[in-house]
C-alpha positions as a printed Julia matrix, in Angstrom:
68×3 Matrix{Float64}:
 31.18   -8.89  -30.12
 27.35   -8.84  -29.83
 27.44  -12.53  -29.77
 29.86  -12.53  -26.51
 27.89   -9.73  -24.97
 24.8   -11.97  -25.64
 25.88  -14.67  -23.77
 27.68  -12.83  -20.55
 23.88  -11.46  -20.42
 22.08  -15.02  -21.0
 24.64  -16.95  -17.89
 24.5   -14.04  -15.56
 20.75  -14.05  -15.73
 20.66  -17.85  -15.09
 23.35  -17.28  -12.24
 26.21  -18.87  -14.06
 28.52  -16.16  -12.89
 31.42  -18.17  -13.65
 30.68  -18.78  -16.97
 29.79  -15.19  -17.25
 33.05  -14.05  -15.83
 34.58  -16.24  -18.3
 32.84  -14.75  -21.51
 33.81  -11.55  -20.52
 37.67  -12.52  -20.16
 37.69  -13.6   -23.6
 35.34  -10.93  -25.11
 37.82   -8.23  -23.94
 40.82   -9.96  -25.47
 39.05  -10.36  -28.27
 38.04   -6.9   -28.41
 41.61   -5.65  -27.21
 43.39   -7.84  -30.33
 40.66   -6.83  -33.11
 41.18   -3.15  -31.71
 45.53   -3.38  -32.13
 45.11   -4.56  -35.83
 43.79   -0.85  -36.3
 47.16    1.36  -37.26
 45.26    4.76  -36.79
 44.87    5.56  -33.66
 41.79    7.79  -34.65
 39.86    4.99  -36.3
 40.7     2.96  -33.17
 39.19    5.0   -30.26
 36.35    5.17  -32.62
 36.3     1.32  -32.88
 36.47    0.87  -28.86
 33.92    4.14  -28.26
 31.33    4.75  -30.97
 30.07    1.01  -31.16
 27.97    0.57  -28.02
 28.09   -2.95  -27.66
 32.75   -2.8   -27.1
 31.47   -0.12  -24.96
 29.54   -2.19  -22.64
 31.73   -5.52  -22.49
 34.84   -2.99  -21.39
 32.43   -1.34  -18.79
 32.01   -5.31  -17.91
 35.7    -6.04  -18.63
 36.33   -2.91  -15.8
 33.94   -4.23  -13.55
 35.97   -7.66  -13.44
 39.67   -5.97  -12.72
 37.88   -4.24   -9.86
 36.63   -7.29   -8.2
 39.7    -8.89   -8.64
């Protein structure tokens, strides 16, 4: 997930919103199917809240439904 946030950071800085917008699409489903293989729902808000990098690509994943 680092990897995805990496690059939404590297295009928006070079103004490749698009591409950016893109990344971020696919970073959240990403992060939405790794999160549903998790039965307990305990362990799962832990995997969406403690790690601070899921935290910031669904603040970015947010961002996107709002513009849209």
């Amino acid at each position: 997930m680092l990897g995805y946030e990496t690059c939404v950071e590297v295009f928006s800085a070079s103004g490749q919103a698009a591409l950016a917008r893109q990344v971020v699409e696919s970073s959240c489903r990403e992060l939405m199917a790794r999160a549903g293989k998790i039965s307990l729902p305990e362990w799962r808000q832990s995997f969406m809240e403690q790690v601070p990098e899921h935290r910031r690509l669904q603040a970015r994943c947010k961002e996107i439904n709002m513009k849209s």
